[in-house]
KEKOLZA-555580 format. One record per residue (C-alpha): x, y negated, z; residue number from 1. Coordinates in nm, 2 decimals, padded with zeros to 4 digits. Each point is the difference from the previous one (the first is absolute). Layout:
<rs>
[r [X,Y,Z],NUM],
...
</rs>
This chain:
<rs>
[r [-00.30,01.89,05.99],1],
[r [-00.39,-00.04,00.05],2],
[r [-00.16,-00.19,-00.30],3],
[r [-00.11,-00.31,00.16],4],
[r [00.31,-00.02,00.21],5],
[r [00.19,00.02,-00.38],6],
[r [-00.22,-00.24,-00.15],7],
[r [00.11,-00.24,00.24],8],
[r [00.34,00.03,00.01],9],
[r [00.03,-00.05,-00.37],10],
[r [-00.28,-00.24,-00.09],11],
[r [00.17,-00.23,-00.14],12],
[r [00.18,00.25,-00.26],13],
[r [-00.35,00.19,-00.04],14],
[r [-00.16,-00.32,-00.13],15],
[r [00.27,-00.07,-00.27],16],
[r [-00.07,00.31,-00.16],17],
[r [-00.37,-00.01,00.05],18],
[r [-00.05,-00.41,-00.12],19],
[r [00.22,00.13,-00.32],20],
[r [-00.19,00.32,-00.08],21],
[r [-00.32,-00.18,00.06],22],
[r [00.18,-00.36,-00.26],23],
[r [00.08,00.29,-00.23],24],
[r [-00.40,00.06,-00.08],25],
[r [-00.01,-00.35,-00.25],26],
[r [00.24,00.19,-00.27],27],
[r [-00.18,00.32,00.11],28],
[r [-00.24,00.15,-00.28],29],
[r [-00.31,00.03,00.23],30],
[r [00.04,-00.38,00.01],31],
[r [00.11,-00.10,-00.35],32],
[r [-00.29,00.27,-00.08],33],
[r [-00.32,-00.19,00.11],34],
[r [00.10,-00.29,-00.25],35],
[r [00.00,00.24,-00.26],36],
[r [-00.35,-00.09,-00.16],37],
[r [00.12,-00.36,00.00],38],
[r [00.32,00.01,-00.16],39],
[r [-00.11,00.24,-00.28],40],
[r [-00.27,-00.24,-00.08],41],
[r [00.22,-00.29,00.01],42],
[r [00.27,00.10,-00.20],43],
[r [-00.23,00.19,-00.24],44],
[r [00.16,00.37,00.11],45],
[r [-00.15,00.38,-00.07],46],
[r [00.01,00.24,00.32],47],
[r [00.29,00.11,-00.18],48],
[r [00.19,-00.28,-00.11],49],
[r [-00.01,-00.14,00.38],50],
[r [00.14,00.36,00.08],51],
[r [00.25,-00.05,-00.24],52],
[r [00.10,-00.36,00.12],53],
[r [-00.01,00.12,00.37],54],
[r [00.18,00.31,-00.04],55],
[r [00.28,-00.18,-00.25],56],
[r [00.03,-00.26,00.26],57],
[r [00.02,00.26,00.28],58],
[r [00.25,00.22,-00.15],59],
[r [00.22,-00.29,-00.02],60],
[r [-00.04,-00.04,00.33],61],
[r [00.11,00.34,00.12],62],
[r [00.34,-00.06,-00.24],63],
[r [00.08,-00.32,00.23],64],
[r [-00.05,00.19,00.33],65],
[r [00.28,00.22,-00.12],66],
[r [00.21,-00.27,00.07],67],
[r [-00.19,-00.23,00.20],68],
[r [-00.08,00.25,00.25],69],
[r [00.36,00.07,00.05],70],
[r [00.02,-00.32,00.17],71],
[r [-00.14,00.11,00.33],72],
[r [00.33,00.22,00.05],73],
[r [00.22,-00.40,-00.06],74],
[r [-00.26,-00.25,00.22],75],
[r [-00.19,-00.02,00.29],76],
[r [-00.38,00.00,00.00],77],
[r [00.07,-00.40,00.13],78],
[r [00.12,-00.05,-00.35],79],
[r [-00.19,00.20,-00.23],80],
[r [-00.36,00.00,00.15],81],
[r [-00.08,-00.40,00.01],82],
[r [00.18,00.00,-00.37],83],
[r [-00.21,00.26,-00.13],84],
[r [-00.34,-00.13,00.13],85],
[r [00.08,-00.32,-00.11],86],
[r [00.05,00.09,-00.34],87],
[r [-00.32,00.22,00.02],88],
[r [-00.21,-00.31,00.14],89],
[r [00.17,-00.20,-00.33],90],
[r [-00.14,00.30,-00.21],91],
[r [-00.37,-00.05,00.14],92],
[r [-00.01,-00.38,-00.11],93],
[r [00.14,00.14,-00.30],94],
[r [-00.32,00.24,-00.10],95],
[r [-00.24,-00.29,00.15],96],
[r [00.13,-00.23,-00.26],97],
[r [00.13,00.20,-00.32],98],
[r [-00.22,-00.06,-00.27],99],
[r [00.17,00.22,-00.25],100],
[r [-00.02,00.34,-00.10],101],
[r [00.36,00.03,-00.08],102],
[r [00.11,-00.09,00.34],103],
[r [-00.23,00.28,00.17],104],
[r [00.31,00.26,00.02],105],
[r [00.17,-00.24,00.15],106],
[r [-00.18,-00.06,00.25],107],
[r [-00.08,00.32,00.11],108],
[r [00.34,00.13,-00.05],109],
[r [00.06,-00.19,00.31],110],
[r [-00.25,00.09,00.16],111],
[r [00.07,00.34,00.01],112],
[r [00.37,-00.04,00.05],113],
[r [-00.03,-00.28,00.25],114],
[r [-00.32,00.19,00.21],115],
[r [-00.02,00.37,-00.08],116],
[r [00.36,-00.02,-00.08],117],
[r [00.20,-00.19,00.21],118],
[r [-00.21,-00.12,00.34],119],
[r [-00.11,00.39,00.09],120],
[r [00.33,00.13,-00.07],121],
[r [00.18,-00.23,00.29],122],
[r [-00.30,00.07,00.22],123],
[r [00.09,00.44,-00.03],124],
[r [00.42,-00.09,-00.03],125],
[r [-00.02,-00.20,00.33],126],
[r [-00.22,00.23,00.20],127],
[r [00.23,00.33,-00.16],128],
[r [00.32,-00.22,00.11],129],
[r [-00.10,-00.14,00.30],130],
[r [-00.15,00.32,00.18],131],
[r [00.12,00.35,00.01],132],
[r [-00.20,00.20,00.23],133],
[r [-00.30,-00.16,00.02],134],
[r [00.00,-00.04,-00.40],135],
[r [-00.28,00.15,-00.06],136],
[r [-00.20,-00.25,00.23],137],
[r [00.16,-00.28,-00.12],138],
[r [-00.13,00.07,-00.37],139],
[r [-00.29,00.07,00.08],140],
[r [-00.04,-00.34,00.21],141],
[r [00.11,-00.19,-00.28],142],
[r [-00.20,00.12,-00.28],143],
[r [-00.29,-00.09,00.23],144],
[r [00.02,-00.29,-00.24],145],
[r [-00.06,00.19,-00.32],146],
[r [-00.34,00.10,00.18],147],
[r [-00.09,-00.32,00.12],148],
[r [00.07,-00.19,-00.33],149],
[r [-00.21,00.34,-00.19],150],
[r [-00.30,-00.07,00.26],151],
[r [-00.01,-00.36,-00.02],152],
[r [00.12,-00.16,-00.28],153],
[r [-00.22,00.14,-00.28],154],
[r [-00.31,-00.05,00.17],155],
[r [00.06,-00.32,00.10],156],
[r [00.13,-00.13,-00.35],157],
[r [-00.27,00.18,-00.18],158],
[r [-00.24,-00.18,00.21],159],
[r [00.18,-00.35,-00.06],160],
[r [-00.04,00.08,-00.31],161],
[r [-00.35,-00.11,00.00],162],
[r [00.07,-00.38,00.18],163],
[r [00.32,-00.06,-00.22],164],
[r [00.17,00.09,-00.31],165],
[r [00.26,00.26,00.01],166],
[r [00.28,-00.24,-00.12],167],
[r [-00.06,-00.22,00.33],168],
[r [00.04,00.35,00.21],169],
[r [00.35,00.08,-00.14],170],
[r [00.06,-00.34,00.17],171],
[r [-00.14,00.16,00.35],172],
[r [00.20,00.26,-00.08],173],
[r [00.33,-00.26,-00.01],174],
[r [-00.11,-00.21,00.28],175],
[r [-00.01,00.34,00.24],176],
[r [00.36,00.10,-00.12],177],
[r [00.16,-00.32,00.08],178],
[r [-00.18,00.00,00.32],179],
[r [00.18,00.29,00.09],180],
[r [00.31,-00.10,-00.09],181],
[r [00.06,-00.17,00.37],182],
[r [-00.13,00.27,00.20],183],
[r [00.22,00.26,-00.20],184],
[r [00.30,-00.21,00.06],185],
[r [-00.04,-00.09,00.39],186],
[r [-00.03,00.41,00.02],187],
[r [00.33,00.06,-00.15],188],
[r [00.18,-00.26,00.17],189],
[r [00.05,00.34,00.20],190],
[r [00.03,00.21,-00.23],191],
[r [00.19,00.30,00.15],192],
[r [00.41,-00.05,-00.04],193],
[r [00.25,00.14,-00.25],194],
[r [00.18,00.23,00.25],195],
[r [-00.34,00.19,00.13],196],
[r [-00.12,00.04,-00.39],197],
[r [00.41,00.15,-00.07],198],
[r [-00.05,00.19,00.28],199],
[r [-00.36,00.13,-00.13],200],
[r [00.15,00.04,-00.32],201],
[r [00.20,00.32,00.12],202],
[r [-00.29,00.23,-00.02],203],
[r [00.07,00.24,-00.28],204],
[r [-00.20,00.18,-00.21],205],
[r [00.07,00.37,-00.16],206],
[r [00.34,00.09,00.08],207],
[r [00.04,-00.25,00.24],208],
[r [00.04,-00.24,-00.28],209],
[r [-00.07,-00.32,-00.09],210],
[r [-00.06,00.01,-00.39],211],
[r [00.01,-00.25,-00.27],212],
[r [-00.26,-00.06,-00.25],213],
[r [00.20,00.14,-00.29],214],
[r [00.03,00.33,00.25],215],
[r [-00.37,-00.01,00.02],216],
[r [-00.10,-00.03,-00.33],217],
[r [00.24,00.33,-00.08],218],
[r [-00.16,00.19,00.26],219],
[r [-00.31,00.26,-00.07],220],
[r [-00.23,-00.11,00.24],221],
[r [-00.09,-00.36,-00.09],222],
[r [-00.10,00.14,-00.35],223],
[r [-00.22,00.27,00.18],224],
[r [-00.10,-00.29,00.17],225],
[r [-00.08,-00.27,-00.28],226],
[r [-00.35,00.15,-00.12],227],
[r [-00.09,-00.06,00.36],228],
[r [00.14,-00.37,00.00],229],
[r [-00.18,-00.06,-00.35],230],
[r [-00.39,00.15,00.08],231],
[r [-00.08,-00.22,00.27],232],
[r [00.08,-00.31,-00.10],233],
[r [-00.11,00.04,-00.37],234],
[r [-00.33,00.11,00.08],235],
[r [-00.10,-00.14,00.30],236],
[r [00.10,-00.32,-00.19],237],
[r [-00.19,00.10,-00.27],238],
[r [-00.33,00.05,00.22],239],
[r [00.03,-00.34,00.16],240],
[r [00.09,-00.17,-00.35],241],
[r [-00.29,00.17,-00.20],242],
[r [-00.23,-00.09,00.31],243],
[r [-00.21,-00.20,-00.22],244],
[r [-00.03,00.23,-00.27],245],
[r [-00.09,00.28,00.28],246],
[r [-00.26,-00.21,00.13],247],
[r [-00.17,-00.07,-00.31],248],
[r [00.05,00.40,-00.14],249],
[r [-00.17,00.12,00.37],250],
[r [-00.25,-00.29,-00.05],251],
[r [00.08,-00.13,00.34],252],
[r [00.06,-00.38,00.06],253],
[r [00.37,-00.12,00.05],254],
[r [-00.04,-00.13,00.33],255],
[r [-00.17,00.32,00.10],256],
[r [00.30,00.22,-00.11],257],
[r [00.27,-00.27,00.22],258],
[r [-00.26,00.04,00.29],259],
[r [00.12,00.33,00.03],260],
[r [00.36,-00.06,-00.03],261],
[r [00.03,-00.08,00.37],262],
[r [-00.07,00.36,00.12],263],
[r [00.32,00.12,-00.27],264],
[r [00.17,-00.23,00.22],265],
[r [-00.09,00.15,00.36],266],
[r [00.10,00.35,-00.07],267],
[r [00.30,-00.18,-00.17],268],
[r [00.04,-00.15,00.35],269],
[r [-00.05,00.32,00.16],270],
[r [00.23,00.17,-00.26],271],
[r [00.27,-00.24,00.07],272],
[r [00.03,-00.01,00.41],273],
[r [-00.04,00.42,-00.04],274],
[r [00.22,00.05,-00.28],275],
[r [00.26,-00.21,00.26],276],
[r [-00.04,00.20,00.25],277],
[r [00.05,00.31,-00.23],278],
[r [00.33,-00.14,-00.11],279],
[r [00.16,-00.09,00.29],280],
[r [-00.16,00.37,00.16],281],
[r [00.05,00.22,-00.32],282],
[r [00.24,-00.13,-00.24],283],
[r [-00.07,-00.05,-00.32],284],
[r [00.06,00.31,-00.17],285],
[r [-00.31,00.15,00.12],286],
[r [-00.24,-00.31,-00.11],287],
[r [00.13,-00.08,-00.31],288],
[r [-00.15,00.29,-00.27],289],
[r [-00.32,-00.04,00.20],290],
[r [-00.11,-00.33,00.07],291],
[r [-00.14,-00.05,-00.40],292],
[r [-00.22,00.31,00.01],293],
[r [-00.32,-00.23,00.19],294],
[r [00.10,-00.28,-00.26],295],
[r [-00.05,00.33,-00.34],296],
[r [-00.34,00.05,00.19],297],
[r [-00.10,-00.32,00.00],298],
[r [00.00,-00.01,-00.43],299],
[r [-00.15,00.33,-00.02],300],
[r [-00.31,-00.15,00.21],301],
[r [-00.02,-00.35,-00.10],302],
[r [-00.04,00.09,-00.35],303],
[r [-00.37,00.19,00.05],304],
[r [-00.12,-00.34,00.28],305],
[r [-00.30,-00.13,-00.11],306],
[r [-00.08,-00.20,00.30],307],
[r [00.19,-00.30,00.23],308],
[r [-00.13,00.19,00.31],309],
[r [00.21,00.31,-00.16],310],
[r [00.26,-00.18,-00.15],311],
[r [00.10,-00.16,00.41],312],
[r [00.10,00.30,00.16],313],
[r [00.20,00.18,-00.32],314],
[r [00.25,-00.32,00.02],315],
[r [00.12,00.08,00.35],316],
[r [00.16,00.28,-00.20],317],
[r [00.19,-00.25,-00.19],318],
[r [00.11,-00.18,00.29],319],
[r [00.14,00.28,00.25],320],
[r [00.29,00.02,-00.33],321],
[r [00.05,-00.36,-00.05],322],
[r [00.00,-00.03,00.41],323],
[r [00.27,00.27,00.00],324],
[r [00.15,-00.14,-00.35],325],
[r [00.14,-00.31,00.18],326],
[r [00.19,00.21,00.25],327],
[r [00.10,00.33,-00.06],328],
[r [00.19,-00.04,-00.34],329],
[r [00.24,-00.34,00.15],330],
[r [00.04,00.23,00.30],331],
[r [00.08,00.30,-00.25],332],
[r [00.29,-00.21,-00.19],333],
[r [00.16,-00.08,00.33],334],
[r [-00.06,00.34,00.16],335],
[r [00.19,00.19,-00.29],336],
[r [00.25,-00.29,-00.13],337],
[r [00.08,-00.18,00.27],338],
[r [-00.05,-00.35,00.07],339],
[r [00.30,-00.16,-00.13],340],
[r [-00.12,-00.07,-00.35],341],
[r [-00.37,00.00,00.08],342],
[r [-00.04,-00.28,-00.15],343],
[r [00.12,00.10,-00.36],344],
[r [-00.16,00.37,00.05],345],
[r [-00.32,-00.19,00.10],346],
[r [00.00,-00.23,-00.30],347],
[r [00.05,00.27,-00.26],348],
[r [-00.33,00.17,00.22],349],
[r [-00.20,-00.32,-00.03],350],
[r [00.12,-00.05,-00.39],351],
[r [-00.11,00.37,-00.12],352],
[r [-00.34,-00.13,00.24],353],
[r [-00.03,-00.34,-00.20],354],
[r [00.01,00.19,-00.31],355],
[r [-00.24,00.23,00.06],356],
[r [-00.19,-00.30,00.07],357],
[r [00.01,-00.15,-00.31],358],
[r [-00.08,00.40,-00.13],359],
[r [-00.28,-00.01,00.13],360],
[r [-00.20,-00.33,-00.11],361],
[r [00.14,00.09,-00.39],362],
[r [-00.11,00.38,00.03],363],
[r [-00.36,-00.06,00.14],364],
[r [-00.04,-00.30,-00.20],365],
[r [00.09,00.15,-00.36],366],
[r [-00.20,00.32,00.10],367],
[r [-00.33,-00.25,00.06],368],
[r [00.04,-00.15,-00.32],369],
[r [00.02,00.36,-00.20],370],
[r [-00.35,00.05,00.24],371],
[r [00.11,00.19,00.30],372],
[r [-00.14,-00.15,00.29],373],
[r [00.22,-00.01,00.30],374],
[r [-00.24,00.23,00.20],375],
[r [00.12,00.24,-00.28],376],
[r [00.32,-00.03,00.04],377],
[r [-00.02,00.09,00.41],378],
[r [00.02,00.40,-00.05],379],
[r [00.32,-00.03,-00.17],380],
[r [00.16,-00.21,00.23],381],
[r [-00.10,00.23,00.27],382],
[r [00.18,00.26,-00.14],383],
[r [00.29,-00.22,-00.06],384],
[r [00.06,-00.02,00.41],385],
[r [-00.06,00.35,00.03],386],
[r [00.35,00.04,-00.24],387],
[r [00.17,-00.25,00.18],388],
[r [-00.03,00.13,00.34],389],
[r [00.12,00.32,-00.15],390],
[r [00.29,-00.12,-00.08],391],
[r [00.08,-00.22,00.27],392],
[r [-00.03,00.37,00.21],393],
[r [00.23,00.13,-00.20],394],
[r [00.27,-00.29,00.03],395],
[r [-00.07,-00.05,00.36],396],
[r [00.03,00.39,00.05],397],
[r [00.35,00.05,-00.13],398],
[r [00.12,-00.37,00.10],399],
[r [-00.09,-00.01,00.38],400],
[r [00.27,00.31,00.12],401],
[r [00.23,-00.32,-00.06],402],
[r [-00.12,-00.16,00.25],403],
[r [00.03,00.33,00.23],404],
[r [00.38,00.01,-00.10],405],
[r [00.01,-00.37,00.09],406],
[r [-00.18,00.01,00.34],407],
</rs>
């Protein structure tokens, strides 16, 4: 089907998964990130003690979505999707008006269950459930979102930032979610029906099988595959969490490092409606040791930028692998488990994900307090994706003459 002629035919269903993915940004570390400054010096907190409280927090979070994120297999997106965003917009007044330390977990526990967690994980299950052979596309519609919210919302905050205080823009933040909440539920008063998702729901994946999650997690590849799930998410996190400490080790201005944010998101846009395409033309077998490599180069260079002008075009590196992060590994789960229980699979994906996420923050930060600046750290995290897109061959490799048996 041509592109346009798709994109019309399933508007309505491409817009759920994209107003989700983009909702998802307000529990998203890039976001939660440009508060940092503020909420260190309000609470009185180290570079590594608000690692430590972020990654805590987070890591609690990615415990939940074991369970939580089972849910999509039980309810429709009708039911889940306005529940969740309104008890993410209820977690933005929440940091606008906590005055104590104590209660700072808390909050962003649910923040990063609610947002990170919950909201992107029904945006990927409904797009993996809903289409089958235009998957790929689907994704990478949705998680248009993730690259709108990436572009827009940190420069615009930061800049806000300078009119009003940072509590009042955690209200903004609210206000926008609950906006939403009508225009996500006049979409899915179409959502599509029970009987065309069972009948999706009969794809297989190695074997011709539909496995469980307890299958999964006793099967070789996902633990070839976990280094892979882990890397980007802890240290992308990491670079857009220590953003102000990067700024201020590079001796660039904070608003001058965000500026160039929105060119990570265009290639991530680019990354995403190619990496689609790949999918749905290639399969993921063939994309999935490889699409980290750009994301190894972009450390190895980024830690030697002295210069803003230099700095802009390294970060497209980072986004062709976050473009092709929100699409080929949900397309990978249902490719070579089935779709049955993509839900579950999915979730214990997006948990391992979380965690790495709460990694991340706790790692850098600890390392900047014992004096390693995060430029420092860059080399070895390049050589970190190097290892897990070996392994993630070597899985892949021995894993994908299943799925010749099965076809």
């Amino acid at each position: 089907m041509p592109f346009f002629t798709f994109l019309r035919a399933n508007a309505p269903f491409l817009f759920v998964g994209f107003l989700l993915s983009f909702l998802s940004s307000f529990g998203q570390t890039f976001f939660i990130s440009t508060f940092g400054g503020e909420i260190r010096a309000e609470f009185g907190l180290s570079h590594g003690q608000w690692g430590a409280v972020y990654g805590i927090a987070t890591t609690f979070s990615a415990a939940v979505m074991l369970w939580s994120g089972g849910l999509t297999d039980r309810f429709r997106v009708r039911a889940l999707g306005p529940m969740v965003l309104g008890g993410l917009a209820l977690t933005c007044v929440a940091m606008a008006l906590n005055p104590f330390v104590m209660l700072l977990p808390v909050a962003i526990f649910a923040l990063r269950l609610l947002g990170q967690g919950m909201t992107s994980h029904i945006a990927g299950v409904a797009m993996a459930r809903w289409f089958v052979a235009s998957r790929g596309r689907a994704l990478a519609i949705a998680a248009l979102g993730f690259s709108f919210g990436e572009a827009l919302l940190p420069v615009a905050f930061v800049a806000l930032k300078g009119v009003t205080g940072w509590r009042t823009l955690w209200l903004v933040a609210a206000a926008i979610l609950l906006v939403s909440l009508p225009v996500l539920a006049r979409l899915l008063r179409q959502e599509r029906t029970p009987q065309s998702m069972a009948a999706e729901a009969q794809i297989g994946g190695m074997h011709g099988r539909h496995w469980s999650r307890n299958e999964v997690l006793r099967h070789r590849l996902f633990w070839f595959l976990v280094p892979a799930l882990l890397g980007p998410s802890a240290f992308n996190t990491a670079f857009f969490f220590q953003q102000v400490h990067l700024a201020e080790v590079k001796g660039w201005a904070h608003v001058g490092l965000v500026a160039i944010f929105p060119a990570y998101s265009a290639a991530s846009v680019v990354a995403l409606l190619a990496s689609g395409w790949a999918v749905d033309r290639f399969g993921t077998a063939r994309l999935m040791p490889l699409f980290q490599l750009p994301l190894a180069l972009f450390y190895f260079l980024f830690a030697g930028v002295d210069s803003l002008a230099l700095a802009l075009p390294v970060m497209l590196l980072m986004g062709l692998t976050s473009g092709a992060q929100a699409t080929v590994p949900v397309a990978f789960w249902a490719e070579f488990y089935g779709t049955r229980h993509i839900g579950s699979i999915k979730a214990t994906a997006a948990a391992i994900m979380v965690l790495g996420s709460a990694i991340g923050p706790i790692l850098t930060g600890a390392l900047i307090d014992l004096g390693i600046s995060f430029p420092q750290q860059m080399v070895g995290i390049g050589l970190y994706f190097l290892l897990a897109c070996l392994l993630a061959g070597i899985g892949v490799g021995t894993a994908k003459r299943s799925l010749t048996v099965s076809a």
